[in-house]
C-alpha positions as semicolon CSV with decimal commas, in nm:
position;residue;x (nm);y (nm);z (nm)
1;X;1,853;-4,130;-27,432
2;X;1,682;-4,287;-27,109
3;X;1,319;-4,201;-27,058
4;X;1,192;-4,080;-26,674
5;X;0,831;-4,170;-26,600
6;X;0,705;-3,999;-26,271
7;X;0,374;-4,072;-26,161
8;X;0,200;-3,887;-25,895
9;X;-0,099;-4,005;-25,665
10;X;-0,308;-3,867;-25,356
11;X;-0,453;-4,153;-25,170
12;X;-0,811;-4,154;-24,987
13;X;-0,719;-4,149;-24,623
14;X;-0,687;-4,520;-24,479
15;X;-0,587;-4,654;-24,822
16;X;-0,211;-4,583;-24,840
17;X;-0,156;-4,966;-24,733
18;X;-0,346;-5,119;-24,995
19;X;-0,213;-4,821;-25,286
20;X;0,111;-4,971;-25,177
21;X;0,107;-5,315;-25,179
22;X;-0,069;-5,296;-25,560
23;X;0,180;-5,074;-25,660
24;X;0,419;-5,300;-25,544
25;X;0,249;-5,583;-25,754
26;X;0,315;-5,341;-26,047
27;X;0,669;-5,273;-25,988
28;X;0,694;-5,687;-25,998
29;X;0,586;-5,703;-26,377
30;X;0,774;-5,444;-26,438
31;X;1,105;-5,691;-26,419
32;X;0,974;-5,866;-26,709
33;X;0,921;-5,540;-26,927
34;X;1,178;-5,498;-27,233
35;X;1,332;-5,139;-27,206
36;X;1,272;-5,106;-26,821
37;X;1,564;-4,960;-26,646
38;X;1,475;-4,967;-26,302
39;X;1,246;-4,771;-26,032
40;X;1,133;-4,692;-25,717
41;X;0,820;-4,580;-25,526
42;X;0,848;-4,263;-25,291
43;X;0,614;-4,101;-25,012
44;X;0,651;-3,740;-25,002
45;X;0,724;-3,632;-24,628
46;X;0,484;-3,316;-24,596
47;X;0,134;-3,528;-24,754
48;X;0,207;-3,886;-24,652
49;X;-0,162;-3,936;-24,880
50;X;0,096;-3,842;-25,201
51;X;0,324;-4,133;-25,361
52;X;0,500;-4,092;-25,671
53;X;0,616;-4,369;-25,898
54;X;0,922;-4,313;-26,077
55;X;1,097;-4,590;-26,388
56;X;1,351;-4,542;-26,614
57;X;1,345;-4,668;-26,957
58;X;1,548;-4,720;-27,238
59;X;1,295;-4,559;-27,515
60;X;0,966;-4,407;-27,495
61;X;0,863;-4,708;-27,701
62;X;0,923;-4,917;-27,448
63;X;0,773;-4,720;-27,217
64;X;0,441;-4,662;-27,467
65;X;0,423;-5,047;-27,449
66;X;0,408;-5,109;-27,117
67;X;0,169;-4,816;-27,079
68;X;-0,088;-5,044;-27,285
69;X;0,058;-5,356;-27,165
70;X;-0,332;-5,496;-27,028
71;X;-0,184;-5,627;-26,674
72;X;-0,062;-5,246;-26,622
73;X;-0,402;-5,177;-26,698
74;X;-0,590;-5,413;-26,463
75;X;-0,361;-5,274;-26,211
76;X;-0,459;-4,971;-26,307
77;X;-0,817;-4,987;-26,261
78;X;-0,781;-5,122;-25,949
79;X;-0,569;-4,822;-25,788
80;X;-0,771;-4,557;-25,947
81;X;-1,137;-4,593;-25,740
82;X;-0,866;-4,569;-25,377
83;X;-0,759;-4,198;-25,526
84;X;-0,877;-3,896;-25,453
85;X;-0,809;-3,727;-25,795
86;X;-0,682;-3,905;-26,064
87;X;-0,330;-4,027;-26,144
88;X;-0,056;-3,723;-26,299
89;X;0,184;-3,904;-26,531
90;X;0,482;-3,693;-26,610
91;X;0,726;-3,779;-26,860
92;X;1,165;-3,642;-26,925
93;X;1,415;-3,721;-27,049
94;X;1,795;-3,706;-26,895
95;X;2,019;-3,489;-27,088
């Protein structure tokens, strides 16, 4: 059963560029991951300050490994001081 990983962000104003391009950077490693499935970034229309992250994975063990993987966490620390509350992980699965 695939595992959905959505993760929500608000951006300080003037930041969205840079929130972007790191995420980006994250969504590169993410190729190398064992169990990733694929995903994308989104803007939400109304609050152009929100992006979500979405991935699909092939076991929450895989996904529980890259979640400690320590280049997810560099990247990590580097988004968190350009948001203005912090990250919202949500994780489903697909029936």
């Amino acid at each position: 059963m695939a595992l959905k990983v959505l993760i929500e962000r608000h951006v300080k104003k003037g930041h969205e560029g840079y929130l972007i391009e790191l995420l980006n950077n994250l969504s590169t490693e993410l190729f190398s991951q064992p169990g990733y499935v694929s995903g994308e970034l989104l803007q939400s229309r109304e609050d152009k300050s929100t992006i979500f992250a979405l991935s699909t994975w092939q076991s929450e063990l895989d996904w529980k490994s890259w979640e400690g993987d320590p280049k997810r966490l560099e990247l990590e620390a580097r988004i968190e001081p350009l948001l203005t509350e912090p990250s919202k992980l949500t994780v489903a699965t697909s029936f």
